[in-house]
C-alpha positions in Angstrom: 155.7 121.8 42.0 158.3 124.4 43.3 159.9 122.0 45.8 159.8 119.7 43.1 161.8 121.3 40.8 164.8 122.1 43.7 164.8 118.8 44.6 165.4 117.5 41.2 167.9 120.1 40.9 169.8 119.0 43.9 169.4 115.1 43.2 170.2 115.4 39.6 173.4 117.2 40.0 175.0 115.7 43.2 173.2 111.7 42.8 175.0 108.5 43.3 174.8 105.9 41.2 173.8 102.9 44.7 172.8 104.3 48.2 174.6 101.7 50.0 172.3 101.0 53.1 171.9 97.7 54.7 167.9 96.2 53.9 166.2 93.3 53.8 167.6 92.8 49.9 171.1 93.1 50.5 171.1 90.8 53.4 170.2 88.0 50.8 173.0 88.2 48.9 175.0 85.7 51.2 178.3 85.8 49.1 179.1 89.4 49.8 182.0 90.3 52.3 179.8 93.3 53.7 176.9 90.6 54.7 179.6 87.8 56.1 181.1 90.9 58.0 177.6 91.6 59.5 176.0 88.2 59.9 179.5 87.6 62.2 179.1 90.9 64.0 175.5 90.5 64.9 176.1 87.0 66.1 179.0 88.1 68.7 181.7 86.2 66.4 184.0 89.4 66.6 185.8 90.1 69.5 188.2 92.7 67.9 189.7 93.8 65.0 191.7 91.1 64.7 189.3 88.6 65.1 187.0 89.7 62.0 190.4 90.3 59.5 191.5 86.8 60.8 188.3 85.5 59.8 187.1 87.3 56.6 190.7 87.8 54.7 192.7 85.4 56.5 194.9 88.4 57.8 195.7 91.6 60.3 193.8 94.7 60.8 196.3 96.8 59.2 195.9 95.3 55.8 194.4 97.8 53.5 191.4 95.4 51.9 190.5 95.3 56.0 190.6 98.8 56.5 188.8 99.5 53.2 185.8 96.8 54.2 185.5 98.4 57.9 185.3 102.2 56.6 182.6 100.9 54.0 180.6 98.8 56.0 180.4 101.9 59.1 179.4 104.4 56.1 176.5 101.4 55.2 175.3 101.6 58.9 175.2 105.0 59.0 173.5 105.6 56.1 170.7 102.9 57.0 170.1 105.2 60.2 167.9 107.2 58.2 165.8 104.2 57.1 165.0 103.1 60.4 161.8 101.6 61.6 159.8 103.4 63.6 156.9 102.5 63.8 157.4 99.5 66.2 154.2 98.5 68.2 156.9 99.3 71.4 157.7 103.0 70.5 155.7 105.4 71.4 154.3 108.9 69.6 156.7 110.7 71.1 159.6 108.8 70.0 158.3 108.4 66.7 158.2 112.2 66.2 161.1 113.1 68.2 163.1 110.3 65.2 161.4 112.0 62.7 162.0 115.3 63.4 165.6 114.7 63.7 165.7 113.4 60.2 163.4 116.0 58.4 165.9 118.9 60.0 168.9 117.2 58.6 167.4 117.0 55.3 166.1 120.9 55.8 170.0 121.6 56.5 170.7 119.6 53.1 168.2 121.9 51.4 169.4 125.2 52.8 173.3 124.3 51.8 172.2 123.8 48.3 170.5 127.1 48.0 166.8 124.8 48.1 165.1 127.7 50.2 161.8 127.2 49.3 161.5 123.4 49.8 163.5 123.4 53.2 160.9 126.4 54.3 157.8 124.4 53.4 159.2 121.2 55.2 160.3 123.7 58.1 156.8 124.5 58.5 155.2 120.9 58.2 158.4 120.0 61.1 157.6 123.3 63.1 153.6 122.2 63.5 155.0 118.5 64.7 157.8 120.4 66.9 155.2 122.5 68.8 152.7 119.6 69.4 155.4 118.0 71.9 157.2 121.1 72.6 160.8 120.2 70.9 162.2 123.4 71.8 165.3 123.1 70.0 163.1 122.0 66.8 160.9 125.3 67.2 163.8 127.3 67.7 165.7 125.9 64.6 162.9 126.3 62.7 161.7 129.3 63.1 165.1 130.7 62.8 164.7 129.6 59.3 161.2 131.1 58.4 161.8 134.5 60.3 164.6 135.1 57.5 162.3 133.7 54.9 159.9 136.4 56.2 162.2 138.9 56.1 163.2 138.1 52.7 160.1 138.8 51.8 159.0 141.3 53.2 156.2 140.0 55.1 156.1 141.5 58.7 153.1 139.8 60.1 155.0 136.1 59.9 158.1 137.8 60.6 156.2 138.8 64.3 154.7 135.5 64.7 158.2 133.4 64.0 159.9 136.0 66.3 157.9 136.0 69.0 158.0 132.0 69.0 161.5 131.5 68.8 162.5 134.3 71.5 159.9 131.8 74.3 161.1 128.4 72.9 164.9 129.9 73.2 164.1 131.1 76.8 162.5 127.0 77.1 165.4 126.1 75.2 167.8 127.8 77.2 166.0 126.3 80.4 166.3 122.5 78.9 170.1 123.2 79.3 170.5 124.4 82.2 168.3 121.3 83.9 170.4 119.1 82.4 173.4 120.3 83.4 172.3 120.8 87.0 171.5 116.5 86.4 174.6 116.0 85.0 176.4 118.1 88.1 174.4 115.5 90.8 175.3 112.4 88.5 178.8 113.1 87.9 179.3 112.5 91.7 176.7 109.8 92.3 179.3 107.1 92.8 181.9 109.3 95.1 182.6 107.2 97.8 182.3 110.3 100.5 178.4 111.0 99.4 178.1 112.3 102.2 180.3 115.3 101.5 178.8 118.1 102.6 180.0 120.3 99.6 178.7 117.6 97.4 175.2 117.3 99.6 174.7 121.0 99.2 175.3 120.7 95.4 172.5 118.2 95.1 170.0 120.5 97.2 171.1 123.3 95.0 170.6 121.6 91.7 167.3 120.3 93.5 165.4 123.6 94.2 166.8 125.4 91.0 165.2 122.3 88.6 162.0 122.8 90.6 162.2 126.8 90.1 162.9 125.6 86.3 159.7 123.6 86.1 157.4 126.1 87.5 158.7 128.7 84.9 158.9 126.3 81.7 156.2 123.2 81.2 159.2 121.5 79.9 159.5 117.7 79.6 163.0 117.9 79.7 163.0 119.8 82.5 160.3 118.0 84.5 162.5 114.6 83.5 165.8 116.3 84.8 163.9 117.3 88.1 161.8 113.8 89.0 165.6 112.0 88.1 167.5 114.8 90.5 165.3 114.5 93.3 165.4 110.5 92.9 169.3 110.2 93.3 169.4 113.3 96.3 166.8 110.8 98.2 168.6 108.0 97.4 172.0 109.4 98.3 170.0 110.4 101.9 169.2 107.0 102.3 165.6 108.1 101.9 163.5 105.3 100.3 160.3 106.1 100.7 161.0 109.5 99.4 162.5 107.7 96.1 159.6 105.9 95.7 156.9 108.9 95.8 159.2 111.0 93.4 159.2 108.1 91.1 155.3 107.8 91.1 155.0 111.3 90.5 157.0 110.9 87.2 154.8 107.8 86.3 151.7 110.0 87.5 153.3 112.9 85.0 153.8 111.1 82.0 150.0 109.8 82.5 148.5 113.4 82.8 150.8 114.4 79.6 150.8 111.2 77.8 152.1 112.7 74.4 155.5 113.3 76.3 155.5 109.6 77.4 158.3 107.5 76.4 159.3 103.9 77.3 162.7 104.8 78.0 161.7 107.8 80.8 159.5 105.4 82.1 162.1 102.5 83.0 164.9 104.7 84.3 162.0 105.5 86.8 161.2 102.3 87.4 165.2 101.0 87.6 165.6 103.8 90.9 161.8 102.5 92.0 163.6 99.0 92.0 166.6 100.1 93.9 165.0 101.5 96.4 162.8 98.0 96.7 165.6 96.1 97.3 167.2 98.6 100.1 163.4 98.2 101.7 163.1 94.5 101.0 159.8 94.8 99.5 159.5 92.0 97.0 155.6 92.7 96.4 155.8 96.0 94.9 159.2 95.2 93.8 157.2 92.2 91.5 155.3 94.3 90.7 157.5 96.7 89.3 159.6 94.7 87.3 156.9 92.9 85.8 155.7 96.0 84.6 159.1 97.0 83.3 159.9 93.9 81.1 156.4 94.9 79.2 158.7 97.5 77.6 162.5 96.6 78.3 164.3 95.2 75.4 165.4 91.9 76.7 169.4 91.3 76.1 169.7 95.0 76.8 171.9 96.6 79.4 169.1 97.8 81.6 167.2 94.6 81.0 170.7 92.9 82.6 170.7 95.8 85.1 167.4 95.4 86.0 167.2 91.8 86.3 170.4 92.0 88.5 168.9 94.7 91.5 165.5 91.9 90.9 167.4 89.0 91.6 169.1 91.3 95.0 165.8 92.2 96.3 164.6 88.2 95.9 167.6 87.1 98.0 167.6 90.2 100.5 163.6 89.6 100.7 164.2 85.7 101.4 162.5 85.0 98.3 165.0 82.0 97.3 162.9 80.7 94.5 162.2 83.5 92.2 165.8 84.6 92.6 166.6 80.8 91.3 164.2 81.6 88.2 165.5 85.5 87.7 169.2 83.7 88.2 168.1 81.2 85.2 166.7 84.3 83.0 169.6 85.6 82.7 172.8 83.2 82.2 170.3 81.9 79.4 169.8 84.7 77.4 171.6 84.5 74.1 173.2 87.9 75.0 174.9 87.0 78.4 178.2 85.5 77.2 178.6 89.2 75.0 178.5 91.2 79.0 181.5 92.6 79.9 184.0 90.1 81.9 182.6 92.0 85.4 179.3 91.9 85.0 179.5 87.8 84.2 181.5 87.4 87.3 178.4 89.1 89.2 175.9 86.4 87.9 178.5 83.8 88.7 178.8 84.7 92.0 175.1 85.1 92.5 175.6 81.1 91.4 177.8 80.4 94.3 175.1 81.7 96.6 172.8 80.2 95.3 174.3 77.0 95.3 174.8 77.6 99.2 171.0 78.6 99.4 170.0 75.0 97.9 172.3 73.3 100.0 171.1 75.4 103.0 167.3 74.9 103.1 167.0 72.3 100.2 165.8 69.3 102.0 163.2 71.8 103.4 161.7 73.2 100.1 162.7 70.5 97.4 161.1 73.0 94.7 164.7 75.0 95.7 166.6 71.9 94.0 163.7 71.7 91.5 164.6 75.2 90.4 167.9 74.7 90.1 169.5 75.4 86.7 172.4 72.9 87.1 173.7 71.2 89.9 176.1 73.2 91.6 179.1 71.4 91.9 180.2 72.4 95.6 183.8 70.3 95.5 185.3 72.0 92.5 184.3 75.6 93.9 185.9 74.8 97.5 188.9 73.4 95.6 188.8 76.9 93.6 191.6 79.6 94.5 189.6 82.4 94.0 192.6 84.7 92.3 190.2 88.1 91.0 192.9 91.2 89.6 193.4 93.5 92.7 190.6 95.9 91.6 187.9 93.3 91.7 189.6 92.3 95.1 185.4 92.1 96.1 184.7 89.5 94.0 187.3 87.8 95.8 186.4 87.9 99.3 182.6 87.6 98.3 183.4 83.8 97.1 185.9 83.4 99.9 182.7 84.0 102.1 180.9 81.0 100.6 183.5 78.8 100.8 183.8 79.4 104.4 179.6 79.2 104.7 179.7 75.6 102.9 183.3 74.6 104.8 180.7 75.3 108.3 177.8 73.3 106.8 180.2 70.3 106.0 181.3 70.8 109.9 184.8 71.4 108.3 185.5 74.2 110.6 189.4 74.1 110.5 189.0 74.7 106.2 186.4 77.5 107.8 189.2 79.3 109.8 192.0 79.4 106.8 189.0 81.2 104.8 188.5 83.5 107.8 192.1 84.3 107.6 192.2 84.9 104.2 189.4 87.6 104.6 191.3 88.8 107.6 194.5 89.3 105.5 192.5 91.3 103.1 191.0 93.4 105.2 194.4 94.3 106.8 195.9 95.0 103.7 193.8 95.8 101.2 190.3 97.3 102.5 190.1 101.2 103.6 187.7 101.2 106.6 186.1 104.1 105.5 185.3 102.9 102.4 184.4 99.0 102.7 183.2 99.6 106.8 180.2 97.2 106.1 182.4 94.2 104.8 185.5 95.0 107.1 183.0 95.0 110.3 181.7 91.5 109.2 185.2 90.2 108.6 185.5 90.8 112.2 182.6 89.2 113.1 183.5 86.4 112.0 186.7 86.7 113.5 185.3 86.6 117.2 183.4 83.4 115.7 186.3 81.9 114.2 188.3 82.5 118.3 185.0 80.7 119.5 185.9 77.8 117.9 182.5 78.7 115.4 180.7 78.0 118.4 178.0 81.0 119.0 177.6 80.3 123.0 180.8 81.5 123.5 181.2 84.6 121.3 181.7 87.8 122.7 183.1 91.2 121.7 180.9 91.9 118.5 178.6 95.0 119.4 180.5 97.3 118.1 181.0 95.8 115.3 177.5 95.2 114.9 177.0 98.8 115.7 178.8 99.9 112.8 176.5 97.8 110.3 174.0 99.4 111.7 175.0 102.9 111.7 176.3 102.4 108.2 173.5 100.1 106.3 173.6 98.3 103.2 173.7 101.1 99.9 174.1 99.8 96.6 174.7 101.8 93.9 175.8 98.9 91.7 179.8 99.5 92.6 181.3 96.0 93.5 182.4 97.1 97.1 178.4 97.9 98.1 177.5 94.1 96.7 176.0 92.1 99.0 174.3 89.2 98.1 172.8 88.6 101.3 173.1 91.5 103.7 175.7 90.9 106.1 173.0 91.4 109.2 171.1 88.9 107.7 173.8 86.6 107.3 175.4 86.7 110.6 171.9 86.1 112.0 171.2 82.7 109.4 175.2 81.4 110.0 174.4 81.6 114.2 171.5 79.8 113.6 173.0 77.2 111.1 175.9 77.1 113.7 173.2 76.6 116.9 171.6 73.5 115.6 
């Protein structure tokens, strides 16, 4: 009845008269302004700022009944935070107490500001028991900060002891948890440098490496243990080691199954995402099937890794030859509901995964008619040869991708003079606007097709390309998801399917 009493106390005293939250109630009442603001929000009708004042009050942003809406309706979102559901079939134990532990600790703050000690000390030991059970350190540490003092207060030395001696270890695992992450955050702050091979940054990694492993034999952390399976992941990765990528992934999966109260869907798909990149840089499309289908079980469709993911699938179908799932993985994702809301980039991506496809279809079509079966839409071939191709300077890649089909179709229409202006156009860009050190693989093939454009795009009479080959080979394909690394079809693979196109 104690606890009672202080909450009533508190609740009484500091109330308000409506908890403005956003439930399944409120989003009846259709005629409201807050429920037209979030109907249009949810729906992508917003753009910006301007767009929703244009729309609900006919006016700018800067108008005050605007500005007065927005504030209101981000204090409604944030209050309904603390209403979430949790207890989706999709999240897992873990998550489910790691959500409710954040939200009983704000409340035990709440208690401890208004003086309500002995109400934010019981739920501090109700949240300590859950906190222990999956080894929240920072939970344990908060907590028993707060029921040491209580001890203390009152005199009582034996729980004083027990709360002492269990905050100094989970401060020591606490402590730990930080340092793992940053020695994670030091190897992914880098991850995209273009000089990977930095030897300053490869020592870093192998640093960072052997210290999270020293970390996990000290502390039975899953923080830690997370921080060292992702570490070791990107250092293989970085070292072109796929295999290696692969085992360190399993071992997380094999992890979370030996300590399945630790296991969350989220771990489990950022292990499965670098499982998938690796796939596609080994062109295994079996496992990499496999994988993915075992991903989507738990990826929120529409979501950003769900995008991601679907994008390194559809890479690993086209690398792997596999011309008819990536039609299908193509056709999952320009029709989500979600697609047109990607950022402007990442829509270009899927629309030049279109063009290749459209090449693809026109390529081996009359050989496979389930390839023109599969076809979303009819790819219409004159209006994208008649197409500038004009990308900004920075996505200069998107640019000479497209130029690339257009020369691959201009070939298969035996329209080899429109074949050498594209040839020239690539040429041009890689004189001007391509540092060899940093776009070698594309900049070698551009010269590839150079020596085929001087042999009249006949392949009996090309010569000079070894070392140009050479250089693909001693620097192979590595995608990290950076524009300048895509390659649709890798560039080995192509010159070898345009020679034969060109032999027949």
């Amino acid at each position: 009845m104690k606890n009672l009493l202080e909450l009533a106390r508190i609740i009484t005293r500091r109330k308000v008269r409506k908890i403005e939250i956003f439930d399944s109630a409120t989003l009846k009442q259709k005629s409201s302004k807050f429920n037209e603001f979030y109907e249009a929000l949810t729906s992508g009708k917003f753009k910006n700022d301007r767009d929703a004042a244009k729309m609900l009050y006919g006016g700018t942003p800067t108008e005050d009944k605007y500005r007065q809406l927005k504030s209101r309706f981000r204090k409604r979102l944030l209050n309904t935070l603390f209403f979430l559901d949790i207890n989706q079939p999709s999240a897992s134990n873990y998550e489910r107490a790691c959500f409710t532990a954040n939200k009983e600790w704000a409340q035990i703050r709440i208690l401890l500001q208004y003086d309500a000690r002995f109400s934010a000390a019981q739920m501090a030991r109700r949240l300590l028991t859950v906190a222990l059970k999956y080894e929240f350190a920072d939970v344990v540490v908060n907590c028993t900060r707060i029921l040491r003092e209580l001890a203390a207060r009152e005199g009582n030395a034996r729980d004083f002891e027990e709360y002492d001696g269990l905050l100094r270890k989970f401060a020591a695992i606490f402590q730990a948890e930080l340092e793992a992450e940053a020695h994670y955050q030091r190897i992914r702050l880098d991850y995209f440098r273009p000089d990977y091979h930095n030897p300053e940054y490869q020592q870093l990694i192998q640093q960072s490496c052997n210290a999270l492993v020293a970390l996990s034999e000290q502390h039975h952390s899953p923080i830690i243990f997370f921080n060292m399976f992702m570490a070791w992941a990107l250092r293989f990765e970085l070292e072109h080691s796929f295999v290696s990528v692969i085992e360190v992934c399993e071992r997380a999966e094999d992890y979370y199954k030996k300590n399945s109260r630790f296991f969350q869907a989220s771990k489990q798909n950022a292990f499965l995402f670098r499982k998938m990149s690796a796939l596609l840089h080994l062109r295994d499309f079996s496992k990499g099937k496999t994988t993915a289908e075992k991903a989507f079980k738990t990826l929120e469709a529409g979501s950003d890794l769900w995008f991601d993911f679907l994008e390194r699938y559809f890479l690993l179908a086209m690398h792997s030859g596999h011309y008819i799932q990536a039609l299908a993985i193509h056709r999952e994702a320009v029709e989500h509901a979600l697609f047109k809301k990607l950022p402007l980039e990442v829509r270009e991506r899927w629309n030049i995964f279109e063009a290749w496809l459209g090449y693809i279809v026109e390529v081996y079509g009359q050989e496979q008619p389930v390839l023109v079966a599969q076809q979303r839409k009819q790819f219409r071939v004159r209006r994208f040869l008649e197409d500038p191709v004009l990308y900004p300077r920075h996505q200069r890649m998107f640019t000479i991708q497209k130029v690339i089909v257009q020369m691959l179709f201009f070939l298969e229409r035996n329209q080899h003079n429109q074949a050498a202006t594209c040839v020239d156009r690539l040429r041009s860009y890689a004189r001007r606007q391509l540092k060899k050190d940093e776009y070698v693989r594309v900049v070698s093939f551009i010269r590839l097709l150079q020596q085929l454009a001087r042999a009249d795009f006949e392949p009996r009479r090309v010569n000079g390309t070894e070392k140009y080959l050479a250089r693909l080979k001693e620097h192979p394909f590595f995608y990290r998801g950076l524009d300048y690394e895509l390659e649709v079809i890798s560039y080995e693979q192509l010159w070898e399917m345009l020679l034969e196109r060109l032999s027949r």
